[in-house]
Backbone as a printed PyTorch tensor [residue, N CA C, xyz], in Angstrom:
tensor([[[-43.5540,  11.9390, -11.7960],
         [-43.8290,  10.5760, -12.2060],
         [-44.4100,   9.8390, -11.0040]],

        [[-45.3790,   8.9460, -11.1940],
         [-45.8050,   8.3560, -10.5330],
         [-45.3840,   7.3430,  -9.9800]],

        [[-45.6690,   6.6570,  -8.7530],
         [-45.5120,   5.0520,  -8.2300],
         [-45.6450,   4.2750,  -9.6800]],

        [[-46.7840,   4.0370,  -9.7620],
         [-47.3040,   3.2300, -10.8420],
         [-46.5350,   3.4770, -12.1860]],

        [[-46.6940,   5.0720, -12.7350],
         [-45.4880,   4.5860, -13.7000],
         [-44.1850,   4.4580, -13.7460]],

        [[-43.3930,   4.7240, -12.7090],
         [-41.9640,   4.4210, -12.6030],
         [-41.9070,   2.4810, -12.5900]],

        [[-42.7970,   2.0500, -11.8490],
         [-42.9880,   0.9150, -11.8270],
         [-43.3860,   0.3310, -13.1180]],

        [[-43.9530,   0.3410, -14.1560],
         [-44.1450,   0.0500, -15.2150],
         [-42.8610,   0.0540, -16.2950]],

        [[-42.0520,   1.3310, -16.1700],
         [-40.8170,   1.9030, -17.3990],
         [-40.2210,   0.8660, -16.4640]],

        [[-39.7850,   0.9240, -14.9360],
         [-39.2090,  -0.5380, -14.5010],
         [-38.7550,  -1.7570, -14.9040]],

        [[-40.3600,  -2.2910, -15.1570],
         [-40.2900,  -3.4580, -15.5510],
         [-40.2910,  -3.3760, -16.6580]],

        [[-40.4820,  -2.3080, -17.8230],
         [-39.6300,  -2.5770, -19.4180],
         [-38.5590,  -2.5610, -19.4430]],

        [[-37.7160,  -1.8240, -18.6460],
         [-36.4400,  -1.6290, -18.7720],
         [-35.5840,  -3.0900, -18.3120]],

        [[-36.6600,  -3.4060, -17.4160],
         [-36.1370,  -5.1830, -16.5760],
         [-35.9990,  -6.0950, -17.4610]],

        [[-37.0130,  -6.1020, -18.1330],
         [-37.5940,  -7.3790, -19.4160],
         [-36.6760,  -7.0040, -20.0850]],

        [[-36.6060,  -5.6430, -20.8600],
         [-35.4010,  -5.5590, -21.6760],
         [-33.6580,  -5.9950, -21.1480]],

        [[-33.4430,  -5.3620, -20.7930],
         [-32.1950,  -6.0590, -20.0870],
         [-31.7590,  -8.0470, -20.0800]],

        [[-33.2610,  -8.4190, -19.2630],
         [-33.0790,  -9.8320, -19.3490],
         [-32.8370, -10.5570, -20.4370]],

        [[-33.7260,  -9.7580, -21.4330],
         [-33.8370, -10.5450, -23.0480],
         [-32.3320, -10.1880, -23.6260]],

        [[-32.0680,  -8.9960, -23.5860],
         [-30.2030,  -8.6400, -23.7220],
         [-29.4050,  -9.8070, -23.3060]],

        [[-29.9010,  -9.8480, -21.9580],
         [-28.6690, -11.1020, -21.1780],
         [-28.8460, -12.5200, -21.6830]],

        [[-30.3210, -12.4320, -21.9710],
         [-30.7510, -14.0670, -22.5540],
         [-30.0370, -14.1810, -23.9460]],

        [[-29.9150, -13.1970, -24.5380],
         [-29.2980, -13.3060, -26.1470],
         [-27.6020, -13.4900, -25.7790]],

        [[-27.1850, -12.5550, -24.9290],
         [-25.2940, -12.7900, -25.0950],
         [-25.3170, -14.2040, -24.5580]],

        [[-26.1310, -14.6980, -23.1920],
         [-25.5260, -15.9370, -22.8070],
         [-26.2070, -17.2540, -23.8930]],

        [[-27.3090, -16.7360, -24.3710],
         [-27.7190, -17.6850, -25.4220],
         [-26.8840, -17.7610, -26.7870]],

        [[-26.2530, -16.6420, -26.7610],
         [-25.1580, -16.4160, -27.8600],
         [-24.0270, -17.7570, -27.9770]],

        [[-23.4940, -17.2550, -26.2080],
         [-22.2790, -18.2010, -25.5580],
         [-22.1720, -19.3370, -26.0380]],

        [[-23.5090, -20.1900, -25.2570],
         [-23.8290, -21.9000, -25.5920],
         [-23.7700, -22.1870, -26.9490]],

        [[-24.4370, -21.2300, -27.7930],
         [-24.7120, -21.7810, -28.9790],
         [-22.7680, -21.6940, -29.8690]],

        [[-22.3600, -20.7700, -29.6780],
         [-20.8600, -20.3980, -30.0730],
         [-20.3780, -20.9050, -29.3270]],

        [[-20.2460, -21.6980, -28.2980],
         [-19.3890, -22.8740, -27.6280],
         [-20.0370, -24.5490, -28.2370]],

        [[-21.1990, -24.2530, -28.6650],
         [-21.3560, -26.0770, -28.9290],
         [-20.7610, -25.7200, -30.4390]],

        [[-20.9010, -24.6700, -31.0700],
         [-20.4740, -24.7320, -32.7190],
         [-18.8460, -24.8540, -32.4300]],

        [[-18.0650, -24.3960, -31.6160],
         [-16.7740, -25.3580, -31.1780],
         [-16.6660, -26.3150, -31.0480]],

        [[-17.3850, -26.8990, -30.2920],
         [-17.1180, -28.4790, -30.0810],
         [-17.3690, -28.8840, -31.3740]],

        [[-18.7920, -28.5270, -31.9160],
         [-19.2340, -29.3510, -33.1390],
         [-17.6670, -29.3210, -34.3840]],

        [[-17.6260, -28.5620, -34.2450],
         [-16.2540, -28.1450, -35.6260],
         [-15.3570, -29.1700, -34.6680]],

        [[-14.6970, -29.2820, -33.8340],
         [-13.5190, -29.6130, -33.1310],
         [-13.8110, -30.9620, -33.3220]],

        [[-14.7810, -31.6440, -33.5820],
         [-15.3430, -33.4020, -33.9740],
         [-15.6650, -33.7550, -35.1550]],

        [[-15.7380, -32.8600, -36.2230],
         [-16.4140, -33.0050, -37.4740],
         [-15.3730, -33.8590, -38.3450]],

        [[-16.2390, -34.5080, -39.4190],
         [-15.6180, -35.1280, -40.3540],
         [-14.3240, -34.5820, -40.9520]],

        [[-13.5700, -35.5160, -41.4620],
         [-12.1540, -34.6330, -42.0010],
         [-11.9540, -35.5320, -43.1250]],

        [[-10.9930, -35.2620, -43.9300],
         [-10.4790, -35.7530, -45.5130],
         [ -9.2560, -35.5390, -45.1160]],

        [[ -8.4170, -36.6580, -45.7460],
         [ -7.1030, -36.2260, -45.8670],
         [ -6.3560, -35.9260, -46.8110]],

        [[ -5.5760, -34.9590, -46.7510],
         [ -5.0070, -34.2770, -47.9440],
         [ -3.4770, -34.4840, -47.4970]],

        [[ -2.6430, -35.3790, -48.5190],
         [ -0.9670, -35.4810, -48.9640],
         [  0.2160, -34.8480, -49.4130]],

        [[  0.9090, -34.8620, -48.8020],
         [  1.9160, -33.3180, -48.6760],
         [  2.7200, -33.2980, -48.5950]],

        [[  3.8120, -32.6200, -48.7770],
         [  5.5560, -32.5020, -47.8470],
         [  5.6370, -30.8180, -47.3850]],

        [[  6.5310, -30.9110, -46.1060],
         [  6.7450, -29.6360, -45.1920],
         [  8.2220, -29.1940, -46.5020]],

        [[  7.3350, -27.7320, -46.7800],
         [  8.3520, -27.2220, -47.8810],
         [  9.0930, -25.6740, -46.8220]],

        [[  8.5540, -25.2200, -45.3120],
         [  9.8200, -24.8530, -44.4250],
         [  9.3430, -24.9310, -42.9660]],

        [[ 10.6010, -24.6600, -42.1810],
         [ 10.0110, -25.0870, -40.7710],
         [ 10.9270, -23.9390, -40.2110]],

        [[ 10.0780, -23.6590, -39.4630],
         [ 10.7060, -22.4000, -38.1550],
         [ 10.5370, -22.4380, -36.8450]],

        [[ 11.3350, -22.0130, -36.4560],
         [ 10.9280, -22.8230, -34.6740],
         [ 10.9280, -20.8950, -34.1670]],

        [[ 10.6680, -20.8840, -32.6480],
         [ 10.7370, -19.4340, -32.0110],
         [ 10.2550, -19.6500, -30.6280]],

        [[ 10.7400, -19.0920, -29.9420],
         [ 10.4690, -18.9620, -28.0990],
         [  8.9910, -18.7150, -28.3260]],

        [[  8.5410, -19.6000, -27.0080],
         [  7.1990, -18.9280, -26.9660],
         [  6.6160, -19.0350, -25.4740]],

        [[  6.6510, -18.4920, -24.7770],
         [  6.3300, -18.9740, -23.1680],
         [  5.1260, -19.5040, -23.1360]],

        [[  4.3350, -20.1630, -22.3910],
         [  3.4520, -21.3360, -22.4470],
         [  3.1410, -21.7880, -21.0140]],

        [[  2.5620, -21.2640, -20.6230],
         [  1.8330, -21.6450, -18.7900],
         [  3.5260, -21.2720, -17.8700]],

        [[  3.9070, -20.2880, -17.9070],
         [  5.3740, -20.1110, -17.2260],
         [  6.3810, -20.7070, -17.9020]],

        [[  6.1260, -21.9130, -19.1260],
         [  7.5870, -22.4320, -19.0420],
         [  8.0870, -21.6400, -20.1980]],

        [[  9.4130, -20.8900, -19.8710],
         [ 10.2990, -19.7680, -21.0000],
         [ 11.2240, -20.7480, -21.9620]],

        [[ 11.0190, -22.1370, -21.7770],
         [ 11.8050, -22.1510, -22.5120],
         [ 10.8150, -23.2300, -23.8660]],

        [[  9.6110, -23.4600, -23.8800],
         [  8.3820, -23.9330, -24.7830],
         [  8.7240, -23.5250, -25.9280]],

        [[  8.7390, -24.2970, -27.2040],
         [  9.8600, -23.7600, -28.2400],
         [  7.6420, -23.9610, -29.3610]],

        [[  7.6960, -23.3770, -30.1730],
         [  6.6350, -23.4650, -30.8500],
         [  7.2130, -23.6350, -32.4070]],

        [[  6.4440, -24.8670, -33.7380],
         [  7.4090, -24.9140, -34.2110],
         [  6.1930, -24.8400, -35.0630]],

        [[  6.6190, -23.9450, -36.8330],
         [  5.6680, -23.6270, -37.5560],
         [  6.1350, -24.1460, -38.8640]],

        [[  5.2940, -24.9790, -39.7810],
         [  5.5510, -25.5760, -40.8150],
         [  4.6120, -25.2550, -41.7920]],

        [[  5.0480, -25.2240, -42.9230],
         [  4.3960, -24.7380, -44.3460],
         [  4.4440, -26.4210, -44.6880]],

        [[  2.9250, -26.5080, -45.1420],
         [  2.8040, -27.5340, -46.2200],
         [  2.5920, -27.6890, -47.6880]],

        [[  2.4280, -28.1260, -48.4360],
         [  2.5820, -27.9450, -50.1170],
         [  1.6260, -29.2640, -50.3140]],

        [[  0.3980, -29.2870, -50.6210],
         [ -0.5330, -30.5320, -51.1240],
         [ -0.9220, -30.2240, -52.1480]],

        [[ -0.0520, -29.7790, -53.0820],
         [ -0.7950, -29.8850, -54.2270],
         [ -0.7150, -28.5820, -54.7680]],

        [[ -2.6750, -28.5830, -54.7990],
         [ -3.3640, -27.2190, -55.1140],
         [ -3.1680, -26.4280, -54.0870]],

        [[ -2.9760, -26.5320, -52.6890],
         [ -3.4320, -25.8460, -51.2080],
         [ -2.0320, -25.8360, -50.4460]],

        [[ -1.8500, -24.8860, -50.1010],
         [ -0.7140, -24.4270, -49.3920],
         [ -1.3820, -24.4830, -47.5680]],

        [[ -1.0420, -25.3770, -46.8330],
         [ -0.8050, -25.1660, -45.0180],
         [  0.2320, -24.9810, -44.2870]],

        [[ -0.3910, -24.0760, -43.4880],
         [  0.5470, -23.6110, -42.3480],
         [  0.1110, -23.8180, -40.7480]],

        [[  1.5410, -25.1760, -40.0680],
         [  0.4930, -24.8180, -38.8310],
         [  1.4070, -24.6300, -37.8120]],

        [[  1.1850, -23.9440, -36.7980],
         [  1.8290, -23.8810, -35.5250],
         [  1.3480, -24.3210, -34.7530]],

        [[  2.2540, -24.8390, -33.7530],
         [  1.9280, -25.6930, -32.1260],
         [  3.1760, -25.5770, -31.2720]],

        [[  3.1580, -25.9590, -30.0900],
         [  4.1120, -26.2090, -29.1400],
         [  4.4900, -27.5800, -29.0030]],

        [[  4.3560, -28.1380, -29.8090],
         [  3.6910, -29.9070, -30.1300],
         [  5.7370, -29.8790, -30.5170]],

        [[  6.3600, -30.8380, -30.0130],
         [  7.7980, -31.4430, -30.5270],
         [  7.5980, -32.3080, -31.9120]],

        [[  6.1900, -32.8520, -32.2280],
         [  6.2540, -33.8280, -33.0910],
         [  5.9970, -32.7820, -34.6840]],

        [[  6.1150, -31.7760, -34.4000],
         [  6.2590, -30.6150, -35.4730],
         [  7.4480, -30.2880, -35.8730]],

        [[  8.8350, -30.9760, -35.5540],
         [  9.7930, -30.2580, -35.6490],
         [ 10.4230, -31.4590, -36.8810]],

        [[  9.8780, -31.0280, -38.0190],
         [ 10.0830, -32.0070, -38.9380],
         [ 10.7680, -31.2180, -40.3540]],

        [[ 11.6760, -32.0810, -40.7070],
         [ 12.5010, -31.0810, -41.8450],
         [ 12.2750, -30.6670, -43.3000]],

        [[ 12.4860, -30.2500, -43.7510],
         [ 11.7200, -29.7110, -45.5430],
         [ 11.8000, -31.0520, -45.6730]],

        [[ 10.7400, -31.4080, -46.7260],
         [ 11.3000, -32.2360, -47.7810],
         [  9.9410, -33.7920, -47.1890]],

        [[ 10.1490, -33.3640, -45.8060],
         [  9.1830, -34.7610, -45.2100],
         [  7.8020, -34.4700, -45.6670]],

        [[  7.5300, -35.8850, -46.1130],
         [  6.1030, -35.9960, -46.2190],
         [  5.1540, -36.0230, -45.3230]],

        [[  3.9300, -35.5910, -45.7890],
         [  3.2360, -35.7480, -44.4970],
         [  1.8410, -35.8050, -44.7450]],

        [[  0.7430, -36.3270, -43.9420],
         [ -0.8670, -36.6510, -44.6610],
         [ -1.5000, -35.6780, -43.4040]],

        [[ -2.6570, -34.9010, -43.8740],
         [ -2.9460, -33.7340, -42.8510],
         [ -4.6600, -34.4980, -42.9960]],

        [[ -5.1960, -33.9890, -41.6840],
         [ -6.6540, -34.9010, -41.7510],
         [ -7.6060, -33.4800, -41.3390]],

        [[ -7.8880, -32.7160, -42.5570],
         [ -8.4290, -31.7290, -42.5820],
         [-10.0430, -32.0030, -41.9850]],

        [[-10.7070, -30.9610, -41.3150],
         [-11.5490, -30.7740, -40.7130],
         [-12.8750, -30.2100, -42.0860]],

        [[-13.9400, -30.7130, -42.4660],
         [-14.7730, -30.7020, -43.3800],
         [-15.8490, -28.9700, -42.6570]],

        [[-15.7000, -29.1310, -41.3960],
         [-16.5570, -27.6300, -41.0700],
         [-15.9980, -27.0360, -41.1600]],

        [[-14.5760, -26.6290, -41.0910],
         [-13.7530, -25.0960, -41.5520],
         [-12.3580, -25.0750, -41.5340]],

        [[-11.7290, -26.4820, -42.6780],
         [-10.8380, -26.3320, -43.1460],
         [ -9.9240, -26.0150, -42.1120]],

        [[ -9.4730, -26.2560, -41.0870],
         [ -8.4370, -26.5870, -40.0390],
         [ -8.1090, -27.6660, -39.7920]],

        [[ -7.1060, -27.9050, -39.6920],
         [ -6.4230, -29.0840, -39.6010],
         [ -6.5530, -29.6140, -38.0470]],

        [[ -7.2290, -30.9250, -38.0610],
         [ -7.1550, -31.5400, -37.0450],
         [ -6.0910, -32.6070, -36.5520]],

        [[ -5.3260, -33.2260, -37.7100],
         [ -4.6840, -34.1610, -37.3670],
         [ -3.3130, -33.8000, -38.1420]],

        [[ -1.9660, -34.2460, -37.8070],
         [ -0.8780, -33.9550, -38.5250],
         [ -0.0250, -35.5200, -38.5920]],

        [[ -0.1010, -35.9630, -39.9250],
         [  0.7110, -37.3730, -39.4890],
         [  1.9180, -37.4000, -40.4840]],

        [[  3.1850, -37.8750, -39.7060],
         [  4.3070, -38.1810, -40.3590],
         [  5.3410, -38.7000, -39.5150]],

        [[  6.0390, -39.7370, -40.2960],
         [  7.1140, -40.5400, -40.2980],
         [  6.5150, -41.3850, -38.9400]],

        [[  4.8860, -41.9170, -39.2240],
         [  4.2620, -43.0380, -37.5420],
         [  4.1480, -42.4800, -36.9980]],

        [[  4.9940, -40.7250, -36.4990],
         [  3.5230, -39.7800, -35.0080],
         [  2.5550, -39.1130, -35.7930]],

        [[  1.9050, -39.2090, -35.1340],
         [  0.4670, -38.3740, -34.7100],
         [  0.0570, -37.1560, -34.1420]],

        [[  0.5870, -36.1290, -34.9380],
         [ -0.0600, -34.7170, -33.6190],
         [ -1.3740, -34.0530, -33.4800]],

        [[ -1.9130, -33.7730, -32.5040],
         [ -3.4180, -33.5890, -32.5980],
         [ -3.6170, -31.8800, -32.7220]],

        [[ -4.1320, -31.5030, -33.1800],
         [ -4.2070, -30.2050, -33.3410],
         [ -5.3150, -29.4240, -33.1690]],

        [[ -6.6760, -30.3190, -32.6600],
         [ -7.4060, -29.6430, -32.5810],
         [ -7.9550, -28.8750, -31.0730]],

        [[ -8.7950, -28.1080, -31.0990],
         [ -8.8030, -27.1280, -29.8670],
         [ -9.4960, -28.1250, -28.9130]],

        [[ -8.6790, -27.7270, -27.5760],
         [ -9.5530, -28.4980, -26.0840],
         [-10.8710, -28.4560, -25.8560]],

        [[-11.0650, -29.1070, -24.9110],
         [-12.6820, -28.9400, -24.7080],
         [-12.9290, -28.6010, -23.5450]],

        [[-12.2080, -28.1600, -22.7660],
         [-12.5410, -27.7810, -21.2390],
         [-13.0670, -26.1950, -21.1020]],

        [[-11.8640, -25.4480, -21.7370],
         [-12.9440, -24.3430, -22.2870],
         [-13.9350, -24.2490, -22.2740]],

        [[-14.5820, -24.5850, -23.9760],
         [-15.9730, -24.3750, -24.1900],
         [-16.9970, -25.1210, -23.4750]],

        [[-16.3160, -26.3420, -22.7090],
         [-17.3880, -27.0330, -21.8690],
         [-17.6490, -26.1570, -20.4860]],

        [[-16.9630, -25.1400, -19.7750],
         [-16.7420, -24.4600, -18.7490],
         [-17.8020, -23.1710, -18.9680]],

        [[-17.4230, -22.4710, -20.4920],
         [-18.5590, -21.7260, -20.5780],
         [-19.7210, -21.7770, -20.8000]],

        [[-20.1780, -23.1210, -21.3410],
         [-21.3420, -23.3540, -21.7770],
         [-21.7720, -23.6080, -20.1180]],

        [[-21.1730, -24.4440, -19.1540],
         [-22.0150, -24.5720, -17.9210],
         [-22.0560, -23.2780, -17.5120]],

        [[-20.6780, -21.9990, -17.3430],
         [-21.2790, -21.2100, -16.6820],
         [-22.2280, -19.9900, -17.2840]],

        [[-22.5200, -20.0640, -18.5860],
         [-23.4130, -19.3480, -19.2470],
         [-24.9770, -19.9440, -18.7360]],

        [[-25.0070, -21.0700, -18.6270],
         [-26.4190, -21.4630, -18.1890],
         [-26.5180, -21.7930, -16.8180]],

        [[-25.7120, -21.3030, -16.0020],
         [-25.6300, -21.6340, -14.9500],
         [-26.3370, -19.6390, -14.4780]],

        [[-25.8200, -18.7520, -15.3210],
         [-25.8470, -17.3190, -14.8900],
         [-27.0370, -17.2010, -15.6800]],

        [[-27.8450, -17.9120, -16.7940],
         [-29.0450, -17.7490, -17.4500],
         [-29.7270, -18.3560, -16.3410]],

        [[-30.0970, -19.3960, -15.5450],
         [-30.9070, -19.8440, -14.2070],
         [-30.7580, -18.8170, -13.2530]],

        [[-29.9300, -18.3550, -12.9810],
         [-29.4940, -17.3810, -12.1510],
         [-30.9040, -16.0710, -12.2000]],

        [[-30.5200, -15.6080, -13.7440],
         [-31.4020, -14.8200, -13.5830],
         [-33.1200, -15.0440, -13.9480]],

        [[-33.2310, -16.1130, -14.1390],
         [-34.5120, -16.5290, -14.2540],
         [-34.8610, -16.4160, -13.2930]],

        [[-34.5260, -16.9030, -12.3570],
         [-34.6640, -17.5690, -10.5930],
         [-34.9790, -16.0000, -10.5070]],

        [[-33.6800, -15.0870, -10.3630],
         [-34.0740, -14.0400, -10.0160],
         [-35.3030, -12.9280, -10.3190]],

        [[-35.0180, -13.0140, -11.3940],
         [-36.4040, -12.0960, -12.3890],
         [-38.1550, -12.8580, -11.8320]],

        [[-38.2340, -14.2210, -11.7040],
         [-39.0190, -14.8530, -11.0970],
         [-39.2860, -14.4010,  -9.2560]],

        [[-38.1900, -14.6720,  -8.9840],
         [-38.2600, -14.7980,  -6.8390],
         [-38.6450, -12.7060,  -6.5910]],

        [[-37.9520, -12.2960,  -7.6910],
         [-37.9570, -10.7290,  -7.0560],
         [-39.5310, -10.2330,  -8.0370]],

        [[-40.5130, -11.4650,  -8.6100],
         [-41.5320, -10.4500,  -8.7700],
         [-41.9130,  -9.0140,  -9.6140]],

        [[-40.5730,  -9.1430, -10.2570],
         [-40.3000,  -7.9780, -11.2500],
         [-41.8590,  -7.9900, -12.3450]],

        [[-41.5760,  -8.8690, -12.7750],
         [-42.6540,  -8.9020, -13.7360],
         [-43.2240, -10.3460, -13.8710]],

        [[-44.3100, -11.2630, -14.4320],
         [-44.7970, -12.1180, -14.1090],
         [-43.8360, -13.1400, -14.9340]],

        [[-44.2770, -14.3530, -14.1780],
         [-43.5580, -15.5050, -15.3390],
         [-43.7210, -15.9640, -16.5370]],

        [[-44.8350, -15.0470, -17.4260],
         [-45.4050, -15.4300, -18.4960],
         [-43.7590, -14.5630, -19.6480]],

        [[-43.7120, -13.3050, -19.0380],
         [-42.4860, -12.7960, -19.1570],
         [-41.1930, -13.1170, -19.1580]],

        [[-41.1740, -13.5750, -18.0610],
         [-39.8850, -14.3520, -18.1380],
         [-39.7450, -15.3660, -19.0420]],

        [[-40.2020, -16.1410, -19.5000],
         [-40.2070, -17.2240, -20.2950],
         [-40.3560, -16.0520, -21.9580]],

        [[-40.9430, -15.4320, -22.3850],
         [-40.8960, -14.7370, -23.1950],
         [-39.6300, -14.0790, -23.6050]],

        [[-38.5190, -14.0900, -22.0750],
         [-37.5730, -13.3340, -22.6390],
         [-36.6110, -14.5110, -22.9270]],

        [[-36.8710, -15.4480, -22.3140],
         [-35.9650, -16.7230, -22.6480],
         [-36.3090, -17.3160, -23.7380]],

        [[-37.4310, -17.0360, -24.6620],
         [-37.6800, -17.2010, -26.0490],
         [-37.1060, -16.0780, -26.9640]],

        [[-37.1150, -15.0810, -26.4410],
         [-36.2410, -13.8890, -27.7250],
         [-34.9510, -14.8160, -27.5350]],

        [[-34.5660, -14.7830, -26.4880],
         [-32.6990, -14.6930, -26.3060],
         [-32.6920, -15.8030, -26.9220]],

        [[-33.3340, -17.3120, -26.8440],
         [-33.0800, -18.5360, -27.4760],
         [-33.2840, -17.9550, -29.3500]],

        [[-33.9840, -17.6370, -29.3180],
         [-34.4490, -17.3420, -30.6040],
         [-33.3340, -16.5770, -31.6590]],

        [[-32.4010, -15.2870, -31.1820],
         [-31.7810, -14.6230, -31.4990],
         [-30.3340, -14.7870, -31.2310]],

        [[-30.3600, -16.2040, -30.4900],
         [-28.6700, -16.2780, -30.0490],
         [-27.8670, -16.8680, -31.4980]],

        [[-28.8370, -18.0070, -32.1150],
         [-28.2870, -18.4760, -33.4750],
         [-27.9980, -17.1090, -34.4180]],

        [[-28.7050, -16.1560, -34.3230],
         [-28.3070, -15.2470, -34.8810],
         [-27.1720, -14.3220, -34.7610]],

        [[-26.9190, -14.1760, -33.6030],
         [-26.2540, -13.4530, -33.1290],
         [-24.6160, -13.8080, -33.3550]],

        [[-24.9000, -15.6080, -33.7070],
         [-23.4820, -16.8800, -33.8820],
         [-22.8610, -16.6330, -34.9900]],

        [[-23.7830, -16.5140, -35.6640],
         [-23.7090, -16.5110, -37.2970],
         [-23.1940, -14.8560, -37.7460]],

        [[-23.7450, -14.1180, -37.3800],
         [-23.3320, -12.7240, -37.2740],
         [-21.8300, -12.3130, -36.8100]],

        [[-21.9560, -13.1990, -35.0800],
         [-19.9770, -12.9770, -34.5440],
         [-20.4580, -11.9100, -34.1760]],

        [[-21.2000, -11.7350, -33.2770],
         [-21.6500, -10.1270, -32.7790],
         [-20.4420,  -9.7710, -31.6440]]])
């Protein structure tokens, strides 16, 4: 094999790779903002009473003694169940309670009874952490694929159009 063509299968094998990396981290962002987006979305509330409650050890950042407490709800037509480490869960059969369901995928964001409030929906430090460091390691290799000359920049940008292009896909899929 030659200079010239080892250098050529090279830089397919380069481009390929990048467009790989452009799709998982383009994957990331897009499956971290569809978190946030769900974790803010509209909700309905649906009226209820806790028909049982169970409590159970659950360790929780070191502390052994974090009690997690799981309640069945009864609204009706729709049966919920939710667990947390939340104290304002530790509520007895029979209590009523108004749940402020989430309209993108039916999870419960809010839990209200007897005047508290428990919040239930997922943090945001997480998905805000990966989304910076997913595009923080997508510049990364731009910069790189660019500074090391691998292949031209008309390329590079080509592969940052597959990966943009194929990451919604890839969301929707759950690859």
């Amino acid at each position: 094999m030659t200079v010239g063509r080892f250098t050529r299968v090279l830089r397919k094998v380069f481009f390929a790779a990048v467009a790989l990396l452009s799709l998982a981290l383009g994957g990331v962002v897009c499956l971290m903002c569809q978190v946030l987006a769900g974790r803010d979305a509209p909700t309905y509330r649906v009226e209820g009473h806790v028909t049982s409650h169970e409590q159970g050890a659950l360790p929780v950042g070191g502390d052994e003694e974090a009690v997690s407490h799981t309640i069945a709800v009864d609204a009706g037509d729709r049966h919920y169940r939710v667990t947390a480490v939340d104290p304002g869960l530790d509520l007895p059969p029979g209590q009523p309670v108004t749940l402020d369901v989430s309209t993108a995928d039916g999870s419960i964001a809010y839990l209200r009874a007897g005047g508290g409030v428990v919040d239930l929906r997922q943090g945001v430090i997480r998905p805000v952490l990966l989304i910076t460091a997913a595009l923080l390691a997508l510049g990364a290799v731009y910069y790189g694929a660019v500074r090391l000359n691998v292949y031209p920049p008309v390329a590079t940008w080509l592969a940052l159009a597959l990966g943009a292009v194929l990451a919604p896909v890839a969301v929707f899929v759950r690859v």
